[in-house]
MISEBA-804157 format. One record per residue (C-alpha): x, y, z; residue number from 1; residue in one letter. Coordinates in steps of 0.02 Angstrom, whole numbers, m for minus. Layout:
# MISEBA-804157
@x = X, y = Y, z = Z, resi = NUM, resn = a $
...
//
This chain:
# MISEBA-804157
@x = 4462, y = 3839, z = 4021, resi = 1, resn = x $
@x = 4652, y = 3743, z = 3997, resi = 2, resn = x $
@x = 4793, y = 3832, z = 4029, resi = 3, resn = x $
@x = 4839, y = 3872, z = 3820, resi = 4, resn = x $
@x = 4673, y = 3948, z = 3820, resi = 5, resn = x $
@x = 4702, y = 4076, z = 3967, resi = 6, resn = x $
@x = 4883, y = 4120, z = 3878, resi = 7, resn = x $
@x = 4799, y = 4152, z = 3712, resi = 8, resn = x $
@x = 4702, y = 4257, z = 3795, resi = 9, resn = x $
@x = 4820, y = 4337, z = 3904, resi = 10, resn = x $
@x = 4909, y = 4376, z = 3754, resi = 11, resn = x $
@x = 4764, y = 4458, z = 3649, resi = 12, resn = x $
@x = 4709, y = 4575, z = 3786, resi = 13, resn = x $
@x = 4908, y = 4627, z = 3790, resi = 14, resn = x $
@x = 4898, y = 4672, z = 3613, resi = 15, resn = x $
@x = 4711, y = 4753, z = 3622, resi = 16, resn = x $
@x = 4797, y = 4861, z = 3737, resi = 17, resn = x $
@x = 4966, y = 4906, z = 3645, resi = 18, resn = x $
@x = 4831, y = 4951, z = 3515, resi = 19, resn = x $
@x = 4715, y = 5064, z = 3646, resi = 20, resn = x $
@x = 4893, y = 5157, z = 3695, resi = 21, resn = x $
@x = 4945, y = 5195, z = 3521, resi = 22, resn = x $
@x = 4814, y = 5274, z = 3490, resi = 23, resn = x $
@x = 4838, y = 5411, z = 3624, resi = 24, resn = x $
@x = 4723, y = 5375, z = 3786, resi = 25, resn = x $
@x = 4713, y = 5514, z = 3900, resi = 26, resn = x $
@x = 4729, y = 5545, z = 4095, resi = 27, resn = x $
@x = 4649, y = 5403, z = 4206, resi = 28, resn = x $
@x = 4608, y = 5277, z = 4047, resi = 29, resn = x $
@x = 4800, y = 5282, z = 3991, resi = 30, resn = x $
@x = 4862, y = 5255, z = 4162, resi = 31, resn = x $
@x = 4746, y = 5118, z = 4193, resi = 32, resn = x $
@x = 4777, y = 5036, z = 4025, resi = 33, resn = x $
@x = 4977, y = 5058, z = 4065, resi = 34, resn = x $
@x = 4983, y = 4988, z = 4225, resi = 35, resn = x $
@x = 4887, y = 4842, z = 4168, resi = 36, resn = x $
@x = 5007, y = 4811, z = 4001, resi = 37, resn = x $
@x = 5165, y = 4814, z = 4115, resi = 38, resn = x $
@x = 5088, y = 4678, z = 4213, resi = 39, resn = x $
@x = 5041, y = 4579, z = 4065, resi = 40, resn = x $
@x = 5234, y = 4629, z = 3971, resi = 41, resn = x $
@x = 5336, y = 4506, z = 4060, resi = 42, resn = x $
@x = 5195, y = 4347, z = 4072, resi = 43, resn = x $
@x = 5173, y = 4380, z = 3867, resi = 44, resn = x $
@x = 5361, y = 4390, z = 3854, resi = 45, resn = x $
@x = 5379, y = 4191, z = 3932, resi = 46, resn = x $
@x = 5219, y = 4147, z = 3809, resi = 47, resn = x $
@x = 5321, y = 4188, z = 3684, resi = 48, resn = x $
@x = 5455, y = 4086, z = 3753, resi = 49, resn = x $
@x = 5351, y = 3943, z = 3771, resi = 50, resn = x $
@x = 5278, y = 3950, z = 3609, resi = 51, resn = x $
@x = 5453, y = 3967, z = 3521, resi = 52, resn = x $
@x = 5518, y = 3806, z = 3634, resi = 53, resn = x $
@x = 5335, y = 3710, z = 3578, resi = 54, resn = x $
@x = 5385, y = 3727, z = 3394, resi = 55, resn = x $
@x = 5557, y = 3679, z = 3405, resi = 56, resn = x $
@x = 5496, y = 3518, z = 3480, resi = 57, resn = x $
@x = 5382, y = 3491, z = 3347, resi = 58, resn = x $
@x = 5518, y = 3530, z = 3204, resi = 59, resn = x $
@x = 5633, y = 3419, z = 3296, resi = 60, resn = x $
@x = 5523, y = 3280, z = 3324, resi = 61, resn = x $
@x = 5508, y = 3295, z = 3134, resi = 62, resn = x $
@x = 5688, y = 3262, z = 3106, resi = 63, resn = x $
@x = 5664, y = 3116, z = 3193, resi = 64, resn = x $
@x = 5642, y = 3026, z = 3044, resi = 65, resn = x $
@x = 5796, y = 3086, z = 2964, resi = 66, resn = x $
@x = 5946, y = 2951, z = 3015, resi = 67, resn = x $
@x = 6072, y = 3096, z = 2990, resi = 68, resn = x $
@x = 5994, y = 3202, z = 3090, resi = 69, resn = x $
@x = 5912, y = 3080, z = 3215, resi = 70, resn = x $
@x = 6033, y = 3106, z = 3362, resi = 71, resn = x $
@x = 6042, y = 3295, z = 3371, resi = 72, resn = x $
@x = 5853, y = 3293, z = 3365, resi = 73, resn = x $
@x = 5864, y = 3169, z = 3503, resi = 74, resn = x $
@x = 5974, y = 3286, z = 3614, resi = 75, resn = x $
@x = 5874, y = 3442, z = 3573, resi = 76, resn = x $
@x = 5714, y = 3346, z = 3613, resi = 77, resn = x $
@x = 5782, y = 3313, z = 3783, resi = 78, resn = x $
@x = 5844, y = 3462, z = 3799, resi = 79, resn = x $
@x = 5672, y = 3561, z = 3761, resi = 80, resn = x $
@x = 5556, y = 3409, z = 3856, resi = 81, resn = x $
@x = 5664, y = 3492, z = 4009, resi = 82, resn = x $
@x = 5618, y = 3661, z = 3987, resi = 83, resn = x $
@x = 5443, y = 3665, z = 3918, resi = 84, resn = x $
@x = 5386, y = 3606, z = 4104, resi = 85, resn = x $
@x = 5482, y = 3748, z = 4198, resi = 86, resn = x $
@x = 5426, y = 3887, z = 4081, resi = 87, resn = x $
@x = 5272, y = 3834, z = 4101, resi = 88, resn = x $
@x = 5266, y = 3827, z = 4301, resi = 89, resn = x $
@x = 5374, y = 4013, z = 4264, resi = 90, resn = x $
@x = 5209, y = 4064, z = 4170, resi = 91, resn = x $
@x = 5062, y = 4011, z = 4312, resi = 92, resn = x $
@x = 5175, y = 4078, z = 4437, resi = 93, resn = x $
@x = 5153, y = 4248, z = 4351, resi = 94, resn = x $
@x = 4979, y = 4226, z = 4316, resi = 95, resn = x $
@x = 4912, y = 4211, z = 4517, resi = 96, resn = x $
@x = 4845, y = 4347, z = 4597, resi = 97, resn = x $
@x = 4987, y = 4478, z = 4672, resi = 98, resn = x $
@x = 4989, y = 4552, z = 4859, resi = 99, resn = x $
@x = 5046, y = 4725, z = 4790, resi = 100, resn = x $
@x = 5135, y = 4748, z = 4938, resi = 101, resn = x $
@x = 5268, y = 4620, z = 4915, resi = 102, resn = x $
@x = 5385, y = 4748, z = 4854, resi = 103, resn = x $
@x = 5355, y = 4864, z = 5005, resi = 104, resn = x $
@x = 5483, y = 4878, z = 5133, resi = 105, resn = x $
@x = 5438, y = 4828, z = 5303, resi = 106, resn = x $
@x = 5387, y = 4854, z = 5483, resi = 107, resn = x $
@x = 5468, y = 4700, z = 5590, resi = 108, resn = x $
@x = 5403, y = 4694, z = 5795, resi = 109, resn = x $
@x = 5481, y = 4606, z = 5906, resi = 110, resn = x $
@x = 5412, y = 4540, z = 6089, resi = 111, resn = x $
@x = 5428, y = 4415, z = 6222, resi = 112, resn = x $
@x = 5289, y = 4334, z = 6267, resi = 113, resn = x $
@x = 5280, y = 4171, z = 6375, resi = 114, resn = x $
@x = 5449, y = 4136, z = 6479, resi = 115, resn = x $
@x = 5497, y = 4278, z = 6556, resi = 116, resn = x $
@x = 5698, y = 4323, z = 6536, resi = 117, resn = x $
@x = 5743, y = 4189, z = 6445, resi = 118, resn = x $
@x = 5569, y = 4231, z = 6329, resi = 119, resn = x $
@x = 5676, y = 4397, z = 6314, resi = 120, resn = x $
@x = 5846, y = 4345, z = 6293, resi = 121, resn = x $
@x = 5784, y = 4249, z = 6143, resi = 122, resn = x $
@x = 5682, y = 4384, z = 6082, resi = 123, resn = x $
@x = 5856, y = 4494, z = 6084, resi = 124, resn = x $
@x = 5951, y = 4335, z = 5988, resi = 125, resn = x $
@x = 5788, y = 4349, z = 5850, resi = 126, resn = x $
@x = 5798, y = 4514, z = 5817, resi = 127, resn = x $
@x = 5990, y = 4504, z = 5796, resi = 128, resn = x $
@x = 5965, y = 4357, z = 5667, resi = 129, resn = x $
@x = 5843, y = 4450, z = 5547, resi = 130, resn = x $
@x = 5960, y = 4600, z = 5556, resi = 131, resn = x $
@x = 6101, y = 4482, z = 5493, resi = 132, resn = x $
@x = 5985, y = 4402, z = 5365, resi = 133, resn = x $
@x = 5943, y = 4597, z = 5290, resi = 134, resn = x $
@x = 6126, y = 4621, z = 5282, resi = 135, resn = x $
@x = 6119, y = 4442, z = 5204, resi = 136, resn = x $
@x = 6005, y = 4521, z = 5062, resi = 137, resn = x $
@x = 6062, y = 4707, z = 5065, resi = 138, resn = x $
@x = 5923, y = 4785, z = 5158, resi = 139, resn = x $
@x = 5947, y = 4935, z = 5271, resi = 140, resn = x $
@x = 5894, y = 4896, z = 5452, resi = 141, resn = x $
@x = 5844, y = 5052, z = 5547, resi = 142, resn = x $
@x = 5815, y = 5025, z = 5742, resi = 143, resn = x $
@x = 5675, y = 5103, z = 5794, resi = 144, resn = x $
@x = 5650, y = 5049, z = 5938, resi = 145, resn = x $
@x = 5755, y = 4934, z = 6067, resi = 146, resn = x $
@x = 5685, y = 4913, z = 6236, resi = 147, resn = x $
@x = 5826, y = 4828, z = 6328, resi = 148, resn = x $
@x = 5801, y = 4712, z = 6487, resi = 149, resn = x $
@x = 5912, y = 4708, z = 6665, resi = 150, resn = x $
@x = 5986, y = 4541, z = 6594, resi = 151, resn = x $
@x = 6024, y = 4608, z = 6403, resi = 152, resn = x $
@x = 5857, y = 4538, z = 6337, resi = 153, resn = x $
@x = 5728, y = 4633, z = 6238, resi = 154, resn = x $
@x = 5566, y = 4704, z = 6288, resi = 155, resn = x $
@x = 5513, y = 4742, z = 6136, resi = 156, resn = x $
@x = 5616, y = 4788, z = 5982, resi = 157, resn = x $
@x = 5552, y = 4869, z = 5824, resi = 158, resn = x $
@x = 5642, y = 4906, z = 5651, resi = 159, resn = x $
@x = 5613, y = 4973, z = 5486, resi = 160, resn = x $
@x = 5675, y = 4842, z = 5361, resi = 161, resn = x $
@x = 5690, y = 4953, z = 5176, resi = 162, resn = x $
@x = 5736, y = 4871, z = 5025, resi = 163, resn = x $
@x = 5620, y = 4784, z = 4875, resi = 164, resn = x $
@x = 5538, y = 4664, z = 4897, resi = 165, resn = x $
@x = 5552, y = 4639, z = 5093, resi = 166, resn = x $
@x = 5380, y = 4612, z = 5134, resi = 167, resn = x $
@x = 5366, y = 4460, z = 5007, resi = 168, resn = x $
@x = 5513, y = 4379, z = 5101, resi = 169, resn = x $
@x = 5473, y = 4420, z = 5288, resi = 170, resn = x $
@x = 5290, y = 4398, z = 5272, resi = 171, resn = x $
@x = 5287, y = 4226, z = 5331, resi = 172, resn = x $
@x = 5385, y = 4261, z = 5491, resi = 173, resn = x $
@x = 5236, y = 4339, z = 5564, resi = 174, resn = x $
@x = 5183, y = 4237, z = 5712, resi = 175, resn = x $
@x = 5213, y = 4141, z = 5889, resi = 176, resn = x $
@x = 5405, y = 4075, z = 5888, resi = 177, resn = x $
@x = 5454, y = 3938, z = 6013, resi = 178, resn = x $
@x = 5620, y = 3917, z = 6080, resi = 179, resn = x $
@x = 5680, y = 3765, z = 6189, resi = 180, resn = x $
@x = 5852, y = 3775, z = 6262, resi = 181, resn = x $
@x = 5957, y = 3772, z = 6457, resi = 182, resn = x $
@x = 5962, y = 3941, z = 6512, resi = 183, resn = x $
@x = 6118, y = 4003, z = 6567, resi = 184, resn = x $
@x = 6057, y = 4040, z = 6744, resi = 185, resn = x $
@x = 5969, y = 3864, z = 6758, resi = 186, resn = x $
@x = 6081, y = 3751, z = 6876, resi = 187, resn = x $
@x = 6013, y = 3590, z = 6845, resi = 188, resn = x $
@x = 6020, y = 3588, z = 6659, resi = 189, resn = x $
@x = 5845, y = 3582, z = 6628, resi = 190, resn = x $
@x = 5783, y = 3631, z = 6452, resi = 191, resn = x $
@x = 5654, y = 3785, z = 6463, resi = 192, resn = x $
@x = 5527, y = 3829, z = 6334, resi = 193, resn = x $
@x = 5477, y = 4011, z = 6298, resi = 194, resn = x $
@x = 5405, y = 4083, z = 6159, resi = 195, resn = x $
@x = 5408, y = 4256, z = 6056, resi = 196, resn = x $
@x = 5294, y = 4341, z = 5962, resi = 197, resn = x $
@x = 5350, y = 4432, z = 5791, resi = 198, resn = x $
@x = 5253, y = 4550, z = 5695, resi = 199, resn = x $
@x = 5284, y = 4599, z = 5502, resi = 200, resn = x $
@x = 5196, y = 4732, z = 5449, resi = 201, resn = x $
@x = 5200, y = 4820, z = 5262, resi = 202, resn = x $
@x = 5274, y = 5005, z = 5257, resi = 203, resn = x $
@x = 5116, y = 5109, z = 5206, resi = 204, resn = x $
@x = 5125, y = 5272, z = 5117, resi = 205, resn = x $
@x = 5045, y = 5433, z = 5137, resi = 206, resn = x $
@x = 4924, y = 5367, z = 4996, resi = 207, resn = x $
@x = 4872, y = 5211, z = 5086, resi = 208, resn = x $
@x = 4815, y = 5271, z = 5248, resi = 209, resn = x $
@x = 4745, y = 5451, z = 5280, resi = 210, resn = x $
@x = 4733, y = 5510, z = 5465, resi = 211, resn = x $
@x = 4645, y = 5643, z = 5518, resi = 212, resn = x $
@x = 4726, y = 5764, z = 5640, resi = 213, resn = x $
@x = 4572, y = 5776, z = 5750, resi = 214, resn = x $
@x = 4594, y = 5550, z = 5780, resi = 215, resn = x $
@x = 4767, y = 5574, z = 5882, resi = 216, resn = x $
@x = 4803, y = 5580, z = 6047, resi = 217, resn = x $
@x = 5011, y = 5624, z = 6052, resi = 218, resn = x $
@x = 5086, y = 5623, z = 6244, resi = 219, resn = x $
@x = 5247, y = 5663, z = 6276, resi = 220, resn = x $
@x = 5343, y = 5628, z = 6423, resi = 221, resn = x $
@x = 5534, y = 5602, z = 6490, resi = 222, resn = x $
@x = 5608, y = 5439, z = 6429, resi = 223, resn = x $
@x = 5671, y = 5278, z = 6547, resi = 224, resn = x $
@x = 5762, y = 5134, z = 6522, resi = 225, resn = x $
@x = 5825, y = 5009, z = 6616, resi = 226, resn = x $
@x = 5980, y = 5041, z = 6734, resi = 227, resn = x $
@x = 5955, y = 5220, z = 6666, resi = 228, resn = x $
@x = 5988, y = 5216, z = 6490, resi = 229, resn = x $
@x = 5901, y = 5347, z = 6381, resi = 230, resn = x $
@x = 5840, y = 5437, z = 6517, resi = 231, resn = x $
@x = 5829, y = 5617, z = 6484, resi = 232, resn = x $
@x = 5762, y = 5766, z = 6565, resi = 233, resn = x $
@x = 5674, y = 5830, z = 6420, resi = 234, resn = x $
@x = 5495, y = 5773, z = 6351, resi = 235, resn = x $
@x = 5563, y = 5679, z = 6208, resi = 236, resn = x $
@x = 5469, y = 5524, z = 6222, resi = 237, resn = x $
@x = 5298, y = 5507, z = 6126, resi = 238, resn = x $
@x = 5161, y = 5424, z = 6141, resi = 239, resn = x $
@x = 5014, y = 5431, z = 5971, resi = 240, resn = x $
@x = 4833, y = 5352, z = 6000, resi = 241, resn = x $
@x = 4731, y = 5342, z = 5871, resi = 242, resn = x $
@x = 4563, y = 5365, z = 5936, resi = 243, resn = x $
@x = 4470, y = 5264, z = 5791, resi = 244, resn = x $
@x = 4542, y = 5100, z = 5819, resi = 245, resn = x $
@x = 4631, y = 5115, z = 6004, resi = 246, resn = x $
@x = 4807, y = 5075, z = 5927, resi = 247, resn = x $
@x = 4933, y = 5138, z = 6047, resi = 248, resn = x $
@x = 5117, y = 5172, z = 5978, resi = 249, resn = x $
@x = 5253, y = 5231, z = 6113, resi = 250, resn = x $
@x = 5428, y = 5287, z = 6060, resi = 251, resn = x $
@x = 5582, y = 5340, z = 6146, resi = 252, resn = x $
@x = 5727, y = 5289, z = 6058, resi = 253, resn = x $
@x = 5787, y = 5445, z = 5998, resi = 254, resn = x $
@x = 5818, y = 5599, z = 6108, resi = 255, resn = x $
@x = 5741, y = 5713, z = 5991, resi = 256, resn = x $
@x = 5545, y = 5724, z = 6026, resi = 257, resn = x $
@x = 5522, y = 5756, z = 5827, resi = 258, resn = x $
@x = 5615, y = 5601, z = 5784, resi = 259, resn = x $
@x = 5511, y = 5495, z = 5896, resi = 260, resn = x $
@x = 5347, y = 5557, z = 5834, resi = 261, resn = x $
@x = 5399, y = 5540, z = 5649, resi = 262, resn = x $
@x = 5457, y = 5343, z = 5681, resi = 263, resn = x $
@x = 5286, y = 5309, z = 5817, resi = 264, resn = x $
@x = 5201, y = 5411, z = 5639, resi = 265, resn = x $
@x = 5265, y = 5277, z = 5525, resi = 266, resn = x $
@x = 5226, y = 5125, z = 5655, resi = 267, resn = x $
@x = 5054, y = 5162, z = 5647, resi = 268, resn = x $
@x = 5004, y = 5197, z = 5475, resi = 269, resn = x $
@x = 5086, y = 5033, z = 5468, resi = 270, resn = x $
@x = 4966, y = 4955, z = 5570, resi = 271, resn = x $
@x = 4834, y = 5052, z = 5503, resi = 272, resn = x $
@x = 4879, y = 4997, z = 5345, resi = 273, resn = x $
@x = 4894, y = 4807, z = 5398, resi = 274, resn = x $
@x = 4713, y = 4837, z = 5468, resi = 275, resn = x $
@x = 4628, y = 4883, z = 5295, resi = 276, resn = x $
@x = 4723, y = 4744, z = 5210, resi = 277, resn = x $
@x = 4667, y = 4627, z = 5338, resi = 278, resn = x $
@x = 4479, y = 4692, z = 5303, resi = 279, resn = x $
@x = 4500, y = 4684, z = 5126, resi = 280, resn = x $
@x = 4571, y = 4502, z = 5112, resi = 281, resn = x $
@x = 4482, y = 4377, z = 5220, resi = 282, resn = x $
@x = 4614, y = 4245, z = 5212, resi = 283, resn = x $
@x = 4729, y = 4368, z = 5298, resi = 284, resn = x $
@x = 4734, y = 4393, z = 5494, resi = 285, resn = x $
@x = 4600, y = 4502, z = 5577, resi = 286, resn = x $
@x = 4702, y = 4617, z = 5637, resi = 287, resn = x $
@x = 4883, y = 4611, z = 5709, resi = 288, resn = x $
@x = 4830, y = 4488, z = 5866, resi = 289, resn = x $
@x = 4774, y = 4364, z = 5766, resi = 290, resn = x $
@x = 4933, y = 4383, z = 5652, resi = 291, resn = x $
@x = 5071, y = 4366, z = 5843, resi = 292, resn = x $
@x = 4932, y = 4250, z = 5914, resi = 293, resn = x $
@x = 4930, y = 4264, z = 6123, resi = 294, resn = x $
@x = 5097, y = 4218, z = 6163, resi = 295, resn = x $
@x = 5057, y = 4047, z = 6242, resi = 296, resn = x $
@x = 5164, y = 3886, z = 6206, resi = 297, resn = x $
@x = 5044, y = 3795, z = 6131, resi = 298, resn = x $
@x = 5050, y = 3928, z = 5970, resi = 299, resn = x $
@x = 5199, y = 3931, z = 5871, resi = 300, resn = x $
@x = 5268, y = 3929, z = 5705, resi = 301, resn = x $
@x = 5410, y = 3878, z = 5718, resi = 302, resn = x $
@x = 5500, y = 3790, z = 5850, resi = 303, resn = x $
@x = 5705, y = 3822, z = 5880, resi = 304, resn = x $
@x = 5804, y = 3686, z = 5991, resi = 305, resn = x $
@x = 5967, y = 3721, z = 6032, resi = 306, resn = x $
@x = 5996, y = 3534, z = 6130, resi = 307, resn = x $
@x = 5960, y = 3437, z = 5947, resi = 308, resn = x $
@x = 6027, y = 3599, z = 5841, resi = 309, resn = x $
@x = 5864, y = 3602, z = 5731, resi = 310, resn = x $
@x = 5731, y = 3719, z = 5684, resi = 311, resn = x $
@x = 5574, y = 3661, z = 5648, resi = 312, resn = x $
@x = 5434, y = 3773, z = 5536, resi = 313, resn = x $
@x = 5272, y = 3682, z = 5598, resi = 314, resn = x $
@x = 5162, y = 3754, z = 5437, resi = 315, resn = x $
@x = 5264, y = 3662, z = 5313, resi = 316, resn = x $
@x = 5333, y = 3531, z = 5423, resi = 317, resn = x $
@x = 5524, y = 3570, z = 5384, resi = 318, resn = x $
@x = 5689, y = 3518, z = 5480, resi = 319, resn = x $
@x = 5838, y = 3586, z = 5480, resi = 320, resn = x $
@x = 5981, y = 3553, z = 5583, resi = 321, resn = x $
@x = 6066, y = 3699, z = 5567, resi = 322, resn = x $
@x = 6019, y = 3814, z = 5690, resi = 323, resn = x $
@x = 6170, y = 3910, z = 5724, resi = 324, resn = x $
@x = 6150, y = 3970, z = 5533, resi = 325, resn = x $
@x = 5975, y = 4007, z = 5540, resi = 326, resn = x $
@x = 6019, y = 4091, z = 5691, resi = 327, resn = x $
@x = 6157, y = 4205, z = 5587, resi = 328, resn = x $
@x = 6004, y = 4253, z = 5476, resi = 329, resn = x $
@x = 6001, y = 4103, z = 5354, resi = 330, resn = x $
@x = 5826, y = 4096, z = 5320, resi = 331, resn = x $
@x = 5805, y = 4096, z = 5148, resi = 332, resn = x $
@x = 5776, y = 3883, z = 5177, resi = 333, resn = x $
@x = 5623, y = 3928, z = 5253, resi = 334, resn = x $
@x = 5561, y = 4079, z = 5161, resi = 335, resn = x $
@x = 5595, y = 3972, z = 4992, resi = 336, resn = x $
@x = 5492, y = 3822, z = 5065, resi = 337, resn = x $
@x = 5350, y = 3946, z = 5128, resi = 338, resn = x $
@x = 5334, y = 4025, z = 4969, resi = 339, resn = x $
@x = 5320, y = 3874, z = 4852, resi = 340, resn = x $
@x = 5186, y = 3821, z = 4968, resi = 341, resn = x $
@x = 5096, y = 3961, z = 4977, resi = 342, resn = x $
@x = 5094, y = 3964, z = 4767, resi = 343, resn = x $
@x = 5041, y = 3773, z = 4777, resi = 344, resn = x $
@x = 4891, y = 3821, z = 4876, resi = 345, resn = x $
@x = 4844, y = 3976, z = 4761, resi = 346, resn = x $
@x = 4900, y = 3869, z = 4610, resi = 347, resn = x $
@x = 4760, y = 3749, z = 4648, resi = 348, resn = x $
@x = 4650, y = 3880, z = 4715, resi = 349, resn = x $
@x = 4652, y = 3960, z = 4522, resi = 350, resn = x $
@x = 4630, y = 3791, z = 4438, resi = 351, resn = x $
@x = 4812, y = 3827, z = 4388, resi = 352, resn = x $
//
C-alpha cells in the first residue's frame, strides 16, 4: 500500500471516529476511541496540510500557461516543490510506532567501571555534564544519590531527571562510555583509557508496576561515606530487595530513613518497569546489563578524547571536536543525530 493510500485511510478512520464520539460512547469504548482520535488529530491535521500545498501546485502549474502570470507561478512552484517533501517526511514521522514513554521523566545511573579513579573522576565530570544539559533544556535534576570517592570521583551517582519528554532525549545515552585522557596524577604524560557505564531508565508510575508488600526485603542501617561524610548514628540508610527478580537498591543520601526509602521506592519500580518493557519489546535490552554492557574497554558508545578535543558516538559514526561543550552538556548534536537514525531504521522497517 503507497503512502497516499495509508493517509486516506488514516484520515477516514479519524472521521469514523469523530462520528462514534458524537454519538455519545460510554465508559471504556469512549476512552479508547478518544485516546486513539488525539493520536490521529495532529497526523490528519498535516494531511490536510499536504493536501492543501498538492492543489496549489496543481493550480499553479496551471497558470503556467498564462505569460502574465507565469513568474509568480514559477516562484510559488518553487516555493511549494520545497515544502511538499518536508511535510511529507513531518507526516511518516508521525505515523511510526511511539515508545509511550518518551514523554516520561527519567531515572539517569551513573558508574565507573574499568579504570579505577580516573574511571571515577570521569564518571563525576559525566554526571556534572547531563546536569548542565537538563538545565540546558529546563529539566529539574534531583540528586538522589552521590556516592563520592577519596579523590572527588563518583562511585555511583543517581538522579531523577523530570521534565517532558526526557526519556525520548536521554534514551540513547544508555550504555558503556570511553574516556581517553592524562590523568592528573600520571607523571609521564601517558594517555589512560577508562570507561563508564550509564543507565537511563523511564520514571514508572504506580500504574505501571505493582509490588506486592510480601516481595521486599527493606534493611536499614547507619550511613558511611568516604572521609566521613553522611555518616550518622541513626538507621537512616535503606536497603529494598525485591525478592522476584533479585534487584537490589541501596540509598543513603538523605538523613531521613523515610526519604531514602521513598527515592530506593522510585529506583526500583524504575527498573522494574525497564524490565517489562524490555520483555515486551524484543529489540530493546534484556534487562539493565545488557543496556550498561560489562564495563570493559572494548564496549563503548561513545568515545571522549581530551588530547584531540573530540567525541566520537561509535553507533552513528559522528565527530565532533568540541568536547569541552559537550562536556558543558551540549548534547543535543548527538541526541539529534541518534534520533534521525533511529526513525531511518523504523522508517524503512514500516515500508515508510
Amino acid at each position: 500500500m503507497g503512502l497516499d493510500d495509508r493517509l486516506d485511510r488514516i484520515v477516514a478512520r479519524s472521521e469514523e471516529l469523530q462520528a462514534m464520539l458524537s454519538q455519545g460512547l460510554d465508559g471504556e469504548a469512549f476512552s479508547k476511541a478518544s485516546r486513539e482520535y488525539a493520536e490521529l488529530e495532529p497526523i490528519v491535521t498535516r494531511i490536510g496540510e499536504l493536501r492543501q500545498a498538492e492543489q496549489e501546485e496543481r493550480q499553479s502549474q496551471a497558470l503556467l500557461s498564462d505569460p502574465e502570470m507565469r513568474e509568480l507561478a514559477e516562484m510559488e512552484l518553487q516555493a511549494l516543490r520545497a515544502r511538499i517533501p518536508d511535510i511529507r517526511q513531518d507526516i511518516r514521522i508521525a505515523m511510526l510506532p511511539r515508545d509511550e514513554a518518551d514523554e516520561r521523566s527519567a531515572i539517569l545511573e551513573i558508574r565507573p567501571a574499568a579504570g579505577g579513579d580516573e574511571a571515577a573522576l570521569f564518571a563525576a565530570a559525566l554526571f556534572d555534564a547531563y546536569r548542565r544539559y537538563a538545565a540546558l533544556r529546563g529539566w529539574r535534576f534531583e540528586v538522589m544519590e552521590f556516592d563520592e570517592s577519596e579523590l572527588g570521583g563518583l562511585r555511583e551517582g543517581i538522579a531523577n531527571i523530570t521534565g517532558r519528554g526526557v526519556f525520548a532525549r536521554l534514551k540513547y545515552e544508555s550504555g558503556v562510555h570511553r574516556v581517553q585522557r592524562v590523568p592528573a596524577t600520571e607523571s609521564q604524560g601517558r594517555i589512560h583509557t577508562s570507561t563508564v557505564t550509564v543507565a537511563v531508565l523511564p520514571e514508572a508510575g504506580d500504574v505501571d508496576v505493582q509490588i506486592n508488600d510480601g516481595d521486599l526485603r527493606i534493611d536499614v542501617y547507619r550511613a558511611s561515606g568516604a572521609g566521613g561524610q553522611h555518616v550518622n548514628k541513626t538507621e537512616s540508610a535503606v536497603r529494598i530487595t525485591h525478592l522476584p527478580t533479585g534487584l537490589v537498591v541501596a540509598m543513603q543520601e538523605e538523613k531521613s530513613q523515610h526519604k531514602n526509602r521513598a527515592k530506593a521506592m522510585k529506583i526500583l519500580m524504575a527498573r522494574l518497569y525497564e524490565r517489562e518493557r524490555a520483555a515486551a519489546h524484543a529489540t530493546r535490552a534484556a534487562d539493565r546489563k545488557s543496556q550498561v554492557g560489562t564495563g570493559d574497554r572494548s564496549e563503548r558508545i561513545r568515545t571522549y578524547n581530551f588530547p584531540q578535543g573530540r567525541v566520537t558516538d561509535h553507533r552513528i559514526n559522528l565527530t565532533a571536536y568540541k568536547i569541552d561543550r559537550v562536556m558543558a552538556g551540549e548534547f543535543d548534536e548527538f541526541v539529534d543525530a541518534l534520533t534521525q537514525d533511529e526513525q531511518a531504521t523504523l522508517l524503512a522497517a514500516e515500508g515508510l
